[in-house]
N, C-alpha and C positions, 0 to 999 in steps of 0.2 A: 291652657294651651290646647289641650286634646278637645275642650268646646269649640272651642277656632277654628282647629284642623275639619268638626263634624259639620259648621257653621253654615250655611245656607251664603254666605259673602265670600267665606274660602272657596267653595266649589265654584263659585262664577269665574271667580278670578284665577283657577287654575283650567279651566276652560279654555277661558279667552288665552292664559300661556301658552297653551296649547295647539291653540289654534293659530297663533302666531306664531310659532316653533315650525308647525305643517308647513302654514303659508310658503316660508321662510326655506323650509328644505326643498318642498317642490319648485321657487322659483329657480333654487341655487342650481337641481337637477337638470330645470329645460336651459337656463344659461350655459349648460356644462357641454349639453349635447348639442348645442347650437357651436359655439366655440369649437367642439371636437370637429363638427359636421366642414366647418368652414378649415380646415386644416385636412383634411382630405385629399389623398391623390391622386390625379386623374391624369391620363392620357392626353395630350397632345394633336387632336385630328389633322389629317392634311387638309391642309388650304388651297396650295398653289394651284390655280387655274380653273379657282369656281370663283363664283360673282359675289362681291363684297356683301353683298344683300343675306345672298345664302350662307360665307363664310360667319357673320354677325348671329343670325340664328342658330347655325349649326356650336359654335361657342357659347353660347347665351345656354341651349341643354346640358352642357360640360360644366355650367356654374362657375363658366371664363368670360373674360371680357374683350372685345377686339379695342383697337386704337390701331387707327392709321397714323403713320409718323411720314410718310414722302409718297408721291406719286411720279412714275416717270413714261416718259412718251414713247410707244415701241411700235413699229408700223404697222400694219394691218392686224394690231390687235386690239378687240373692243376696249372699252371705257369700263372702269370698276372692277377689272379682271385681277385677283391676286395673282403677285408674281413675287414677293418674297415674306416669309415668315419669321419670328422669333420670339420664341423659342420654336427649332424645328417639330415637324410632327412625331408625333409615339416617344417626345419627352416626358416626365412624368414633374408635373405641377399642380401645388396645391390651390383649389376650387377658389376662385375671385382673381387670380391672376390676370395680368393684363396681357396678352398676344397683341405684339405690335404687328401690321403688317404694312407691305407696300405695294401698290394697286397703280394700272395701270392710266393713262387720264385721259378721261371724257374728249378734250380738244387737242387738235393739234397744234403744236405750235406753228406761228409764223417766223421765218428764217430771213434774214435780210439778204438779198442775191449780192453778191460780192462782182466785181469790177473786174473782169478779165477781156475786156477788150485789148484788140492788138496784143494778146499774150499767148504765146505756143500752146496748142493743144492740151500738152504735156500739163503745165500747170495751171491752163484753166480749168482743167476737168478735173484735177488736185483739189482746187480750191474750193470748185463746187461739191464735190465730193466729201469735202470734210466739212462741209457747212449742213450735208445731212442732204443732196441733193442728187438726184438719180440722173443717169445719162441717157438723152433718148435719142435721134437719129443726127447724123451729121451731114449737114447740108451745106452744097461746096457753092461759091457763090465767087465771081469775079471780082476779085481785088489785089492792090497793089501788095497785101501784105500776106505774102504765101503763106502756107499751116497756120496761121494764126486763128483765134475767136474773134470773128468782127461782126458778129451777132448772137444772140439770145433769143428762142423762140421757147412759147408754149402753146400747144393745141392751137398751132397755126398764129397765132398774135405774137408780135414783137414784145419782150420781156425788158421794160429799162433797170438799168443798172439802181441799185439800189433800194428797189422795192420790195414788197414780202411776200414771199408766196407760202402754203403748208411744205411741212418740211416732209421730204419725200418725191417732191412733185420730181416730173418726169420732164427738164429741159434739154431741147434739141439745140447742136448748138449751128452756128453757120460758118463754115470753113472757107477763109480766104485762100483763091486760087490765079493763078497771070491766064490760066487756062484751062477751057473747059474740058480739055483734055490731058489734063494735068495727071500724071502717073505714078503709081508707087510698087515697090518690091513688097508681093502678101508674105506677110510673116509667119511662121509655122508657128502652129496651134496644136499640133499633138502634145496630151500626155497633160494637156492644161484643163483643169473646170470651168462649168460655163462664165461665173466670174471674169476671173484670169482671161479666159479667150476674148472676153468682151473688152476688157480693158486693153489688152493687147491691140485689139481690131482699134478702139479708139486714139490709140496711139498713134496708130498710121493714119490716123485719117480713113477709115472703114466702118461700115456698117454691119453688123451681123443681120442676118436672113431669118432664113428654114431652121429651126435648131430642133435635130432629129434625135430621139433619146429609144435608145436598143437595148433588151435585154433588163430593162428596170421593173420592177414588178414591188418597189417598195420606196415610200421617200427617203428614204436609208441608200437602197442601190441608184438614186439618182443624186444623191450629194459625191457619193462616191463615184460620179461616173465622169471622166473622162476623151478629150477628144481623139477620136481615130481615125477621122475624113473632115475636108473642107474641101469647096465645091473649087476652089481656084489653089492650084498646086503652091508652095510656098519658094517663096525666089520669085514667081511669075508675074507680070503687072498687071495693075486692078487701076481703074480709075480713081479715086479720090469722090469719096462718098459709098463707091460701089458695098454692097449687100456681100457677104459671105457666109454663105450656109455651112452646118457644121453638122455633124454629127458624132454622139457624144454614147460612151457603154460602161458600166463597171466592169468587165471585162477588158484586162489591161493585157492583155496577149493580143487585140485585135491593133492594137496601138504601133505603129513603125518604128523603128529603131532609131531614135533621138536621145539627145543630151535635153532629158527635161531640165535638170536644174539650170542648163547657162540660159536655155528659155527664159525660164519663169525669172533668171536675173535681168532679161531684155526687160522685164515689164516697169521694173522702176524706175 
């Protein structure tokens, strides 16, 4: 046996054990550290409102993954643009994770123009309104069917009923009138934002103007700003089409003394 052990066939063969045993622990070693490495927790970066491009590499260093799960249409804002994440940012996630996000899309959609002919102001501009369509001047036009929409314009071209325009677009509409000097009571616009006033003014069959903004020094003080003048006193009569200039402050002391809320309930 002790010849065996000194044998020139033993020592090979406890060699090669040997080395097989090494083999064997260093892979089991880099397996272990690899496995650990991928178990890791990382940080979360923010996304929202850089470019899927950058969002994609910026995760890709994180040893994350992005996945987009939905895109949805938001107006004047580019194509590719993150605008919701999850898991939110400065979550802590282990390294290979998937970050879904949702981005905004390339095209805009096309909107089918709905059928408000011969229908009151009121509800045609409802309807376009909620089909994702902007109100742009009212244009009073002789016809038998007073207040009513008996036309559809865009940048001067007649718009037929049930065509598709991008969603957003900006249609004038054309207000039927017995007379061209057809007249309305301006409704009071204190205390309302430029929305609200706008909508107001379309209401009556009006156009807004001048829209004069005082005292704003941030897009902040202009969401908050409020109307405290219009160029035509409210009660007073305005043609039917007529333009009414506004001027609008975050400064609510400059504002007359009104019952804004039973206003702002005229507008529905």
């Amino acid at each position: 046996m002790f010849r065996f052990i000194l044998s020139k066939t033993f020592l090979i063969q406890l060699c090669l054990a040997a080395l097989v045993a090494g083999s064997l622990l260093i892979g089991a070693y880099l397996y272990l550290q690899q496995f650990t490495r991928s178990g890791e927790a990382v940080s979360v970066p923010e996304l929202i409102g850089s470019d899927i491009i950058e969002a994609e590499a910026l995760l890709k260093q994180n040893d994350l993954r992005a996945v987009v799960i939905d895109s949805l249409y938001v107006q004047d804002k580019r194509g590719g643009v993150i605008l919701d994440q999850n898991p939110p940012e400065l979550s802590s996630v282990k390294t290979g994770r998937e970050i879904y996000l949702t981005v905004s899309r390339y095209k805009t959609p096309q909107v089918e123009v709905p059928n408000v002919l011969d229908q009151t102001m009121a509800i045609a501009i409802n309807k376009l309104t909620r089909r994702g369509f902007e109100i742009g001047e009212l244009i009073p036009q002789s016809n038998p069917c007073e207040g009513c929409a008996v036309g559809l314009e865009l940048n001067d071209k007649s718009v037929e009923i049930g065509s598709k325009l991008p969603k957003g677009s900006k249609i004038d509409l054309v207000v039927g009138e017995n007379s061209s000097n057809a007249i309305v009571a301006t409704p009071i616009l204190y205390g309302l934002n430029f929305d609200e006033a706008k909508t107001l003014l379309n209401k009556y069959q009006l156009n807004e103007g001048a829209i004069i903004y005082s005292d704003c020094e941030s897009d902040s003080d202009s969401l908050s700003a409020r109307v405290y003048w219009q160029s035509i006193n409210p009660n007073t009569d305005a043609r039917i089409g007529e333009a009414i200039n506004i001027k609008l402050s975050p400064n609510l002391d400059l504002i007359p003394p009104v019952n804004v809320d039973s206003i702002k309930s005229s507008i529905l």
